[in-house]
C-alpha positions as CSV (number, residue, x, y, z in Angstrom):
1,X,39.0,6.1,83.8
2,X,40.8,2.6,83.9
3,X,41.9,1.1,80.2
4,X,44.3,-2.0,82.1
5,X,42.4,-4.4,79.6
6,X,44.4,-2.2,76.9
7,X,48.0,-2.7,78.7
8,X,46.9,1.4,80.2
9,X,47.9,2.1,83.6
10,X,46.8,4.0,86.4
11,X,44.1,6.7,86.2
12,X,43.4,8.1,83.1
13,X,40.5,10.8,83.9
14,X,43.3,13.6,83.7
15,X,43.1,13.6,80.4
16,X,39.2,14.7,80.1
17,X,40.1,17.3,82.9
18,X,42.9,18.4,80.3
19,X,40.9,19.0,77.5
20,X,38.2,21.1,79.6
21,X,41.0,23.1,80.7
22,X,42.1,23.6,77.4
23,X,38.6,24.4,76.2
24,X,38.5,27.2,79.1
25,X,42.0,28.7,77.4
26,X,40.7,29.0,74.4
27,X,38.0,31.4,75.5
28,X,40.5,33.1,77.9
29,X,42.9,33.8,74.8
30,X,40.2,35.8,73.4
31,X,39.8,38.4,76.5
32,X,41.7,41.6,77.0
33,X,45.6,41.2,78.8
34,X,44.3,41.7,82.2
35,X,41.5,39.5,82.3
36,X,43.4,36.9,80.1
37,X,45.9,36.6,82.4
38,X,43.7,36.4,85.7
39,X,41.5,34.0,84.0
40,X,45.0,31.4,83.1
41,X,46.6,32.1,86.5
42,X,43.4,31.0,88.1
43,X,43.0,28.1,86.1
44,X,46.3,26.4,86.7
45,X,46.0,27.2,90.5
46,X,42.3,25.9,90.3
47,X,43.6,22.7,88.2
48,X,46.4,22.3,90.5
49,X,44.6,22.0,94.0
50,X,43.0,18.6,92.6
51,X,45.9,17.0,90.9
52,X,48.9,16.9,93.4
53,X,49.4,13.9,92.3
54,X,49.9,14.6,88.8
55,X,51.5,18.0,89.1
56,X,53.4,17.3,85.2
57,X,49.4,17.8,83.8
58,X,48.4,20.8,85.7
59,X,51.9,22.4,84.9
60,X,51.9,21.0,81.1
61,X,48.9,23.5,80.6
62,X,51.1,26.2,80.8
63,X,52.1,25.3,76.8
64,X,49.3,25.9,75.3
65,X,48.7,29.2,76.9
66,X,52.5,29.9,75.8
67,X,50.9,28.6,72.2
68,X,47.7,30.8,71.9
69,X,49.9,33.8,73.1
70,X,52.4,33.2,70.6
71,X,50.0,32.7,67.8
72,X,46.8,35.0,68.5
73,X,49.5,38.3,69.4
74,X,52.2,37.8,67.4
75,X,54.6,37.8,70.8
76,X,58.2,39.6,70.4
77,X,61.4,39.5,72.7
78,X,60.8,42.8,74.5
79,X,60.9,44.0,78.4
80,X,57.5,42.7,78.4
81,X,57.7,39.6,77.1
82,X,60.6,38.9,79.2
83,X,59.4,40.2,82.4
84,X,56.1,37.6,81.7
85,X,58.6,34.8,81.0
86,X,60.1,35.5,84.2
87,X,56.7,35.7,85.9
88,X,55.7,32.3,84.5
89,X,59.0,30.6,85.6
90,X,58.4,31.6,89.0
91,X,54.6,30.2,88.9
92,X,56.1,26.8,87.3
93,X,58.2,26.6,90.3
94,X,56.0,27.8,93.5
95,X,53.6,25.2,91.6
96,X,56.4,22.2,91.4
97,X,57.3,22.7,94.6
98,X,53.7,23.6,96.4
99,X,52.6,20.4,94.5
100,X,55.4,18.2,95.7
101,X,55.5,19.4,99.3
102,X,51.6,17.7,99.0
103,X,53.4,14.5,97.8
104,X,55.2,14.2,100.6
105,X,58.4,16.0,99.7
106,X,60.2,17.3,102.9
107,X,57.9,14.9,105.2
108,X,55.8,18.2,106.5
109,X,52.6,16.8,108.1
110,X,48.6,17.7,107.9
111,X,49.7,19.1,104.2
112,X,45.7,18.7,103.1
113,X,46.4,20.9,99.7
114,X,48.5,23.6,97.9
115,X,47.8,26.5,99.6
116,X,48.6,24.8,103.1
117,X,52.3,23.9,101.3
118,X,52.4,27.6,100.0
119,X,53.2,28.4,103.9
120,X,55.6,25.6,103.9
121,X,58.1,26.9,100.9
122,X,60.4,28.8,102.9
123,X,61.2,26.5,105.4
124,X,61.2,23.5,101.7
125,X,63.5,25.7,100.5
126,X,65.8,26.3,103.8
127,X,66.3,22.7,104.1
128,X,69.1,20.6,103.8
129,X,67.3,18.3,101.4
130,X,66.0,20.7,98.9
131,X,68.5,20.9,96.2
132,X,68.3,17.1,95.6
133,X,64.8,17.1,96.0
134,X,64.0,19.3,93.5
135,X,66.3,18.0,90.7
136,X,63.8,14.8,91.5
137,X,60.6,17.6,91.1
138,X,62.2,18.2,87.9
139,X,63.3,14.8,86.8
140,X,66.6,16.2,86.3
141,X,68.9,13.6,87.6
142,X,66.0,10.8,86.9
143,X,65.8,11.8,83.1
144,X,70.2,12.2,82.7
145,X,70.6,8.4,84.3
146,X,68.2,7.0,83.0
147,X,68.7,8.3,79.1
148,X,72.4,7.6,79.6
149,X,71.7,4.2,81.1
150,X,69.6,3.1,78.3
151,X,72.3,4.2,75.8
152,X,75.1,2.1,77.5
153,X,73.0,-0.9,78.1
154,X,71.6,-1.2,74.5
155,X,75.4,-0.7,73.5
156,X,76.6,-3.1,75.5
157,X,74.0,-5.7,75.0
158,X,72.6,-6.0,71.2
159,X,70.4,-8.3,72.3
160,X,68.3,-5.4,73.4
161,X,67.6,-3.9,70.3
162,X,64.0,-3.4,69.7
163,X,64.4,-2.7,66.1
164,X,61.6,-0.6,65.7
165,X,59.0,-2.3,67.8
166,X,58.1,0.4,70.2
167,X,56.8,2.4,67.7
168,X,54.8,0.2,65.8
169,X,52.6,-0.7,69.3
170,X,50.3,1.8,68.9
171,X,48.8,-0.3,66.0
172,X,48.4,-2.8,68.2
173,X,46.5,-0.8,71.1
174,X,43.3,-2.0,70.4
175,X,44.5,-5.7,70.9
176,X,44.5,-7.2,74.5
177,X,47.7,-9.3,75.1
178,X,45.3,-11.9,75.9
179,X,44.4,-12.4,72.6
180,X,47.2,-11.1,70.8
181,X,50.3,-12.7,72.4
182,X,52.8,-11.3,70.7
183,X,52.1,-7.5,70.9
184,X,55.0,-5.9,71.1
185,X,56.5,-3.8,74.3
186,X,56.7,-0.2,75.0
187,X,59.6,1.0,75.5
188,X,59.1,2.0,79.2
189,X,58.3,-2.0,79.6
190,X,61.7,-3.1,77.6
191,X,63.6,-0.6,79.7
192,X,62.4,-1.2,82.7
193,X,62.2,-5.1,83.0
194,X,66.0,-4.5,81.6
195,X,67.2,-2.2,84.3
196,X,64.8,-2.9,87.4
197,X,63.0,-6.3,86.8
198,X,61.4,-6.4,90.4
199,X,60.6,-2.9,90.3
200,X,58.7,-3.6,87.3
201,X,56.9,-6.3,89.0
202,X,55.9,-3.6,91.8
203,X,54.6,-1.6,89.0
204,X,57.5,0.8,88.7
205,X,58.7,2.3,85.6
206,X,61.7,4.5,84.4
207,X,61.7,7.0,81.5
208,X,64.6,7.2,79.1
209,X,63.5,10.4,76.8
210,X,63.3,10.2,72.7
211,X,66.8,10.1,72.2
212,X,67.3,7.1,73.9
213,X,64.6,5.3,72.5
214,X,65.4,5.7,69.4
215,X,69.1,4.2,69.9
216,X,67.4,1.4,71.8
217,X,65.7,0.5,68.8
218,X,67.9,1.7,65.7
219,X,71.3,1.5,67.3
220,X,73.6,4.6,65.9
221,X,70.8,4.9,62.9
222,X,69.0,6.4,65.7
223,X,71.1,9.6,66.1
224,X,69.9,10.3,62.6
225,X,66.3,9.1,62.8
226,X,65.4,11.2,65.4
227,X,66.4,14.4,63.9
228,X,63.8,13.5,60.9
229,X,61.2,12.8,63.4
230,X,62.2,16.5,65.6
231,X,61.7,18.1,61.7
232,X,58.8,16.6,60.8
233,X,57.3,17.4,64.7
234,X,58.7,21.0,64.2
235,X,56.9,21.4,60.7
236,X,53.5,19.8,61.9
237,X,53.5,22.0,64.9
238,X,53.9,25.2,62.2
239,X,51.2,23.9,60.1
240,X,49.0,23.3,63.4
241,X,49.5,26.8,64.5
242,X,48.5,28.4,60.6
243,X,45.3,26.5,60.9
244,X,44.0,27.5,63.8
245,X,42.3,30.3,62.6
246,X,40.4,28.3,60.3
247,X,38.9,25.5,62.2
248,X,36.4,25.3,64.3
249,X,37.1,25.6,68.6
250,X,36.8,21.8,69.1
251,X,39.7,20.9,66.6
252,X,41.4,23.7,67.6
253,X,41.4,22.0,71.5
254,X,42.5,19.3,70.0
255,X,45.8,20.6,68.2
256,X,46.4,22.0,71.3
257,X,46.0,18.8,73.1
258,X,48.1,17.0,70.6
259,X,50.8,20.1,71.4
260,X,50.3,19.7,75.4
261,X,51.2,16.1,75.3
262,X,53.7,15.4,72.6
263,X,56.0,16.1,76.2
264,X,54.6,12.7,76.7
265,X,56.8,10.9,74.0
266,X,59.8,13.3,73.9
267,X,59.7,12.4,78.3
268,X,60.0,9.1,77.0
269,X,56.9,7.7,78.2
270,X,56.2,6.2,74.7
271,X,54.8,6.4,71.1
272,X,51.8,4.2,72.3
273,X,51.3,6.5,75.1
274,X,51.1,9.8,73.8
275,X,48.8,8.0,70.8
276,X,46.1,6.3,73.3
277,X,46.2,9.9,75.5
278,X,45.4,11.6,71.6
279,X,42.5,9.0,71.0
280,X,40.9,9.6,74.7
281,X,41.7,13.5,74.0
282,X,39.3,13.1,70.6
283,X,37.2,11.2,72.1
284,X,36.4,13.4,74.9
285,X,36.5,16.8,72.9
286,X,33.4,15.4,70.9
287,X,30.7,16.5,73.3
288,X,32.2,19.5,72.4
289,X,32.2,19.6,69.0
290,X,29.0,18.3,69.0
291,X,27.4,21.2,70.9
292,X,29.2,23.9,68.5
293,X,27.7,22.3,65.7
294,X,24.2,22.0,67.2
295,X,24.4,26.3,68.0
296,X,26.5,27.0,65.6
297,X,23.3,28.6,63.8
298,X,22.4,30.1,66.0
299,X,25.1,32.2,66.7
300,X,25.5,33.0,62.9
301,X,21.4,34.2,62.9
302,X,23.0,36.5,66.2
303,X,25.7,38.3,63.9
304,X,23.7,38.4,61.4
């Protein structure tokens, strides 16, 4: 799925993938504990053996199912709850790490899929190289320099203010630069061409996170900014999770989409981002929606 004519890059057909999955946890929500749970773990591993390469998608699928749980059994901090946390951090990392050893992570040859680097964690994990490469698996020290970065260069330089420019561009997301010249930059491109100009000609990009962007384009008025835009986020996901129960399964995959991704801004990857994967993510859910309304009847003449 390739949208470069839009100013999109790379390979966008996770995001069909995504909303199937999500489609598949919304019917697994609805099955008894054991089944529920054998049905997600085999999911994500499932998910996971095709999408090495974007191990942040198959692992980002884990919210949702954290989301329906929440909602649909009214989850409370208890043995149980905590023993499944833990049990779910240690999947996220034999995932990260399974996923990234397919990468390339730790130079380990014939590595065809995850279940051949599943043999390979031990002697990952025994390696001199490990603790640095998985603070890279986890963005950790990519995300702190890079935020912090961004911060002092904007500060230093107020020639970089964007004043508010990276988050009008998804109204411009329709428009080709071609024909609209002056449509304005994401805020991975401002960054970027900033900080690594010949990276960005290679097609590299860096991540700053929400924080950031919102000093790169509102200076201090940021700090505040953002904290309106965490409540209003906070309050939408709230109103999201109340209405689930009274919409039909295909807007319901699509709150949860909207849920799964918003990671995508906060990461930093910006607005226009997270709003073109939200139009592809309604646009692919319709096929969906369409065949609930077409059996819908009939399903009502079965209760009945």
């Amino acid at each position: 799925l390739n949208l470069d004519f839009l100013g999109a890059q790379g390979d966008l057909a996770i995001l069909p993938k995504g909303i199937a999955a999500i489609a598949v946890i919304l019917y697994l929500s609805k099955l008894k504990t054991f089944r529920r749970y054998l049905g997600y773990g085999a999911l994500i591993v499932f998910f996971s053996t095709f999408s090495s390469d974007e191990k942040r998608e198959a692992i980002f699928l884990i919210f949702p199912i954290i989301w329906l749980e929440v909602y649909r059994y009214n989850l409370r901090p208890s043995l149980r709850t905590y023993l499944s946390g833990f049990l779910i951090l240690a999947l996220i990392g034999i995932l990260i790490l399974s996923m990234s050893i397919v990468r390339g992570y730790g130079n380990f040859e014939d590595v065809s899929g995850i279940f051949d680097a599943l043999i390979l964690l031990p002697q990952y994990i025994s390696s001199d190289i490990f603790i640095s490469a998985l603070l890279v698996n986890i963005e950790a020290t990519y995300l702190y320099f890079h935020s912090l970065n961004s911060i002092d260069m904007v500060l230093s330089d107020l020639n970089l203010l964007a004043y508010g420019s990276t988050l009008i561009k998804p109204l411009f997301i329709m428009f080709p630069r071609d024909i609209f010249p002056f449509k304005p930059d994401s805020i991975l491109e401002l960054y970027t061409i900033a900080y690594d100009p010949a990276g960005r000609d290679l097609g590299g990009s860096w991540t700053i996170g929400l924080f950031s962007e919102f000093i790169w384009n509102f200076y201090f008025f940021g700090i505040f900014m953002v904290i309106f835009v965490a409540k209003f986020l906070s309050e939408f996901n709230i109103f999201m999770m109340r209405s689930v129960s009274s919409i039909n399964p295909s807007k319901t995959i699509i709150y949860l989409f909207i849920f799964l991704h918003l990671f995508t801004w906060v990461r930093g990857s910006g607005l226009d981002q997270y709003v073109m994967y939200i139009m592809i993510g309604i646009f692919s859910v319709s096929p969906i929606f369409l065949i609930h309304q077409l059996f819908k009847p009939f399903f009502l003449k079965r209760r009945a």
